[in-house]
C-alpha positions in Angstrom: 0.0 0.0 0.0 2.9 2.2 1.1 2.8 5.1 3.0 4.2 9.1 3.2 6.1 10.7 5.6 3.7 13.5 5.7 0.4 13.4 3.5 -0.5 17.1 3.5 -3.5 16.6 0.8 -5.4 13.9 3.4 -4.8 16.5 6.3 -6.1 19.8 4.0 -8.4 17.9 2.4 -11.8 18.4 5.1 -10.7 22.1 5.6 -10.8 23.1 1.4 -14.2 24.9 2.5 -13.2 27.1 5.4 -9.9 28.1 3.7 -10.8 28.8 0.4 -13.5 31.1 2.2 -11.3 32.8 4.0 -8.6 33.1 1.6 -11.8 34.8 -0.9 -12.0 37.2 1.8 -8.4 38.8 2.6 -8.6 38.8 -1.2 -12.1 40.6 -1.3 -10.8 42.7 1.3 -7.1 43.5 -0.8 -5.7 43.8 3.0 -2.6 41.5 2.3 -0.2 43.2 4.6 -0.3 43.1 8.3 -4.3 43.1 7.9 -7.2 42.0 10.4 -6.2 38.4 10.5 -2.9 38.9 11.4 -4.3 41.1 14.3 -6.3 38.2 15.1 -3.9 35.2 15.0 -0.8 37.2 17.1 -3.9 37.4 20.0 -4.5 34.2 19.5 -1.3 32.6 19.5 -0.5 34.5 22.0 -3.0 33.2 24.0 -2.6 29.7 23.2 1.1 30.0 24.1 0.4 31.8 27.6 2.5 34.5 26.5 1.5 38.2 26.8 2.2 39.0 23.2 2.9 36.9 19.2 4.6 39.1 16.7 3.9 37.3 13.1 7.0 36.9 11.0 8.1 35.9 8.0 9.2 32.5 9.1 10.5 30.8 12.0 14.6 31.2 10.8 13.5 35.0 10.5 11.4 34.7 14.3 14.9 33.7 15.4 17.0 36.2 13.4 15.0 39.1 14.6 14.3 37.6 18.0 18.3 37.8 18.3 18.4 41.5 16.5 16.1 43.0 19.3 17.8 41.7 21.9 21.3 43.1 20.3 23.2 40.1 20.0 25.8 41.3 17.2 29.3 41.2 16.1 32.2 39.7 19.3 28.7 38.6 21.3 28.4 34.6 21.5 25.3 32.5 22.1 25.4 29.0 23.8 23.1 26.6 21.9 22.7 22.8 20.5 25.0 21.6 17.8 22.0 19.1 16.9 18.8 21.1 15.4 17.6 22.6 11.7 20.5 25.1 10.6 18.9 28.0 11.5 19.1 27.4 14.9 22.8 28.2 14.5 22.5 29.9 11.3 20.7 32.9 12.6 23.6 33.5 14.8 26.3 34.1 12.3 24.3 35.8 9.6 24.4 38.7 12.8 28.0 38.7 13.0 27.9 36.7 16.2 29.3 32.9 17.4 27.7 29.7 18.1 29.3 27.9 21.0 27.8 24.3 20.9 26.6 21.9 24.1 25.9 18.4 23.3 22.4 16.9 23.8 20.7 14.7 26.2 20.4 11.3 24.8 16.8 10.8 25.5 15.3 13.8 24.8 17.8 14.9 22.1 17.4 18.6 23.8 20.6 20.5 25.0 22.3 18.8 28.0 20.7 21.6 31.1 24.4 20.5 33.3 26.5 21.3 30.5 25.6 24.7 29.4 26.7 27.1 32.4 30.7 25.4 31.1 30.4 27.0 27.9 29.3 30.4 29.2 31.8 33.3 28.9 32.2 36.8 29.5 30.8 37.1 25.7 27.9 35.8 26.2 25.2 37.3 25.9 21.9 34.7 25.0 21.0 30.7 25.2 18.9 29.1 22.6 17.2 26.1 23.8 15.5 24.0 21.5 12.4 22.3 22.1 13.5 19.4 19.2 10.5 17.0 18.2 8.1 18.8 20.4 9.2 17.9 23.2 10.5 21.1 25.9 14.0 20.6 26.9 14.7 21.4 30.5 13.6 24.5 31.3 13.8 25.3 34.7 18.0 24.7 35.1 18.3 26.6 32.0 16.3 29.7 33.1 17.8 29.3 36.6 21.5 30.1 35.2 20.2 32.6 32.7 19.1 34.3 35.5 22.4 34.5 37.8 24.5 35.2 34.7 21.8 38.0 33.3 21.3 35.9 29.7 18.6 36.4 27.4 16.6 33.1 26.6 15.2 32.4 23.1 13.0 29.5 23.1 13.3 27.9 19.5 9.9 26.3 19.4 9.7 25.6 15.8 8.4 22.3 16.4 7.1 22.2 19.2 4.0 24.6 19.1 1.5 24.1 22.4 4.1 21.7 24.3 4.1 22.3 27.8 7.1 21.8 30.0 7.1 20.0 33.4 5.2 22.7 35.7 2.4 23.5 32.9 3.7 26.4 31.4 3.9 25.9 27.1 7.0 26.1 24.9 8.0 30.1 24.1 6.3 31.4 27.2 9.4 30.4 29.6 12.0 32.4 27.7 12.7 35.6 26.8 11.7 35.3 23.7 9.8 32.0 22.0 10.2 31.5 18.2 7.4 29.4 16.3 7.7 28.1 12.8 4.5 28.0 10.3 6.2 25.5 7.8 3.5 23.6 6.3 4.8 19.9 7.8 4.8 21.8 11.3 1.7 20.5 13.6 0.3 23.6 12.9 1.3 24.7 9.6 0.3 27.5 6.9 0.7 27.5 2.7 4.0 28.6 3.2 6.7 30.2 4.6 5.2 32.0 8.1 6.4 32.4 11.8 5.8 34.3 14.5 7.6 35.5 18.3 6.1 35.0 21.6 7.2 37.3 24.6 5.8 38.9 27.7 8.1 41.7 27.7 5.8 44.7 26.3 8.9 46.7 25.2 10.5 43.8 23.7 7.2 42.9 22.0 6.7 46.5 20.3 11.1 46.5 19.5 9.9 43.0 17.5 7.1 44.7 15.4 9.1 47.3 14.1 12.0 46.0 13.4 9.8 43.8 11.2 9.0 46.6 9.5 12.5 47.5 8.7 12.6 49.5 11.8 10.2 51.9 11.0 7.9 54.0 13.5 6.1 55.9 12.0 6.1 55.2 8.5 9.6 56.2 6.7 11.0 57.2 10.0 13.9 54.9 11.7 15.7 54.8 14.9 16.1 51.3 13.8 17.8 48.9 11.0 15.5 46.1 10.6 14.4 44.5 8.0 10.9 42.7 5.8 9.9 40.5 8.5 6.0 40.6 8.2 4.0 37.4 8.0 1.7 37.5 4.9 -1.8 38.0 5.5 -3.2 35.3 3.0 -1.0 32.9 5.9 -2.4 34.4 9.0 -5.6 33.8 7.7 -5.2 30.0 6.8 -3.2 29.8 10.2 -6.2 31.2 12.2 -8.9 29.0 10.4 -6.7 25.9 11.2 -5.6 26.5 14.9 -9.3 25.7 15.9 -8.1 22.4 15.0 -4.6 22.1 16.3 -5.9 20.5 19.8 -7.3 17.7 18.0 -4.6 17.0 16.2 -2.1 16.4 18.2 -4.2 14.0 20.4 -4.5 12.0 17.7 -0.7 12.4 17.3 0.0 11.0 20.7 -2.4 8.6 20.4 -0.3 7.3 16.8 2.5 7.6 19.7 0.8 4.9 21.8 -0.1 2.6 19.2 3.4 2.7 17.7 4.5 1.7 21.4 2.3 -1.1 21.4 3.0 -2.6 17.8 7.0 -2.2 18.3 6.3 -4.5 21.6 4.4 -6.6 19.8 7.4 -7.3 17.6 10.2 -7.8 20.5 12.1 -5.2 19.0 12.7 -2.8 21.9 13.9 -5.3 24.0 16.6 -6.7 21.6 17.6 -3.4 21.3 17.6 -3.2 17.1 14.9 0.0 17.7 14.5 2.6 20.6 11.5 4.4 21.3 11.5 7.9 21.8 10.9 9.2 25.3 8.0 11.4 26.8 11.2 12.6 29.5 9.5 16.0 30.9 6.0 14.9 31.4 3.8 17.7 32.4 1.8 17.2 35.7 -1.8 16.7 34.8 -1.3 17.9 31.1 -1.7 16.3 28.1 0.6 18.4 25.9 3.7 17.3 27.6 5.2 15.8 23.6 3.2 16.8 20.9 5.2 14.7 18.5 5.8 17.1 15.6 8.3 14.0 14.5 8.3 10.2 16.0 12.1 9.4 15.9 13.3 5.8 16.8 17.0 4.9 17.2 17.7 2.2 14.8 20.7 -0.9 14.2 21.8 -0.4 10.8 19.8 3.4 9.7 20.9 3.3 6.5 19.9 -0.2 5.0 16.8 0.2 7.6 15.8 3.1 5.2 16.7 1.5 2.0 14.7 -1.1 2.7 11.9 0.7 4.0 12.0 2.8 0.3 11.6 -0.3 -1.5 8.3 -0.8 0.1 6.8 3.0 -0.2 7.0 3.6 3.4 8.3 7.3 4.2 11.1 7.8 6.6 13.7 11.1 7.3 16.8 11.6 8.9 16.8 14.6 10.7 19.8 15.6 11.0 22.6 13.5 9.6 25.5 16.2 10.0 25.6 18.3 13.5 26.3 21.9 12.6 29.8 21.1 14.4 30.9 18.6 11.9 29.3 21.0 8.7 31.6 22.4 6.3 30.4 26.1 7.4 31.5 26.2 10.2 34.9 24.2 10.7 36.3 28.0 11.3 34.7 27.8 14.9 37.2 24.9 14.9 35.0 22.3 16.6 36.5 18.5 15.5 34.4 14.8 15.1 34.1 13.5 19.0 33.7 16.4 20.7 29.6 16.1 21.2 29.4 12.5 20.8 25.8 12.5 21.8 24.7 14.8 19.2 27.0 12.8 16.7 25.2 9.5 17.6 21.7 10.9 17.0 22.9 12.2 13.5 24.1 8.2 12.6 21.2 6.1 14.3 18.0 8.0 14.3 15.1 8.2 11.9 11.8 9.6 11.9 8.8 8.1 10.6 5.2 9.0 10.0 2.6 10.1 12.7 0.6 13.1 10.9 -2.7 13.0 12.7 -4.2 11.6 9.9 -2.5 8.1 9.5 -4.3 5.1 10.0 -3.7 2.3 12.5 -3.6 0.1 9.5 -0.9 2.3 7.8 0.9 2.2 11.3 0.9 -1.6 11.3 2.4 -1.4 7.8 5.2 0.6 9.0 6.0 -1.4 11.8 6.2 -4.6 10.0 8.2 -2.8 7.6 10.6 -2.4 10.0 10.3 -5.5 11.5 10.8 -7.3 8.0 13.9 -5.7 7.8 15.4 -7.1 10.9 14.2 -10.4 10.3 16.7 -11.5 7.6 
């Protein structure tokens, strides 16, 4: 039968109706910059995220990149984040002049190691980036704990892990300083494009964010600021805010795809011979449901690469994300970081995979999966 990583048309597909309506209207209305519905998603977001205030963006590399502008991080600054995340993590960093120092992950959570960090901090630093990988929070309160005795801004990179909640309840972006969300369409909440947006509930930081977006304009033609074309597109908002109604639901379902896989790799004996690895619901919020939202369901796997092959030859999607750590890409061998010196991070990149649990995949399609896999380690 075979079956996609990610089957965008099967999750669009009931909501053609509301967004082709609402898309008619921005279009009616010829409001396509910063209009209504962006008004109306930032609230909402906002809200969703218990944060006091959502600035839409462009995307979420630019949520990062402006995120790091407004708090002045620039040329001889450093910023203490994982070696083991999408590039703009790290990217948005140097395009600013600045330097990524790496910490290696936890090994079950694949989040940055909370006991390492507060090593890598020098007199140059002046932010920590967190990421909240898979959509699962990384370890918040040790992490806000030193930011606060070394006076260190905090920007959540919660690309992927919109509406998780950490430990003590509180949801992914609201912790920080700052909280950056990416729109991508694969995201768990995801637009026809490129969109993004920044959580804070800082009110000054909040109104430095919208107009720098705005290539630092207040009022119009008038700068005290160099920012840059940062806005989200209204067409976007207006998708976003028809399908965050829907966001709840979806990622039940996703952690309920997370249970069944649980119970079909048991089924096969394959967790206990150790040839696959579960992922790890490590910070479970108390009394909350939203404690891994599973924007990816990555497995640690004998043998990745002829695992994926093999999985090819029968149609059944799979992704490595990521196979090269930033400090083993070409890029940035200047910062002079060598193989072995974040081993953790290096072992994800050569023994994970991810592999479908969009909202809409069926238990049977899950049972095809799994004895996909298990077919493989059979022979």
């Amino acid at each position: 039968m075979g079956v996609p990583l990610l089957d965008l048309a099967a999750h669009h597909a009931p909501l053609q109706k509301e967004i082709m309506a609402v898309l008619e209207q921005v279009v009616r209305s010829q409001a396509f910059i910063l209009g209504p519905e962006v008004a109306k998603l930032e609230e909402r977001v906002a809200s969703y995220c218990q944060a006091k205030a959502a600035i839409g963006v462009s995307s979420g590399t630019d949520a990062l990149l402006i995120s790091l502008m407004a708090l002045g991080v620039g040329p001889g600054d450093e910023v203490v984040t994982t070696p083991y995340s999408f590039f703009a993590t790290a990217g948005a960093v140097v395009r600013l002049g600045a330097k990524p120092v790496f910490v290696d992950i936890e090994p079950r959570s694949f989040n940055i190691h909370p006991d390492k960090i507060e090593r890598a901090v020098t007199a140059k630093t002046k932010a920590l980036i967190p990421v909240h990988l898979y959509g699962q929070s990384a370890d918040m309160a040790p992490i806000m704990d030193l930011a606060g005795r070394r006076k260190l801004a905090v920007i959540e990179d919660a690309a992927q892990a919109i509406g998780t909640e950490y430990k003590d309840g509180r949801r992914a972006g609201s912790i920080g300083t700052v909280g950056c969300l990416s729109f991508f369409p694969s995201k768990n909440l995801g637009c026809l494009g490129d969109a993004g947006m920044v959580v804070t509930n800082d009110a000054d930081l909040a109104e430095r964010l919208r107009v720098l977006r705005v290539h630092g304009s207040k009022p119009k033609y008038y700068h005290k600021l160099i920012g840059g074309n940062f806005r989200i597109d209204t067409i976007q908002a207006a998708v976003l805010n028809v399908k965050l109604n829907y966001l709840d639901g979806w990622t039940k379902r996703r952690q309920e795809n997370a249970q069944r896989y649980e119970t079909l790799f048991r089924q096969t004996g394959l967790p206990e011979r150790g040839a696959v690895t579960l992922p790890e619901a490590v910070y479970r919020a108390s009394g909350k449901s939203h404690y891994h939202i599973y924007n990816q369901f990555v497995l640690r796997v004998e043998r990745r690469d002829d695992l994926i092959a093999h999985l090819k030859q029968k149609g059944i999607g799979a992704e490595i994300y990521y196979p090269v750590p930033f400090h083993l890409q070409e890029c940035f061998r200047y910062l002079g970081y060598k193989e072995g010196d974040f081993p953790e991070s290096e072992r994800a990149a050569k023994d994970t995979i991810a592999i479908p649990i969009y909202p809409e995949l069926t238990a049977e399609q899950q049972a095809e999966v799994v004895e996909g896999i298990g077919s493989f380690y059979k022979k």
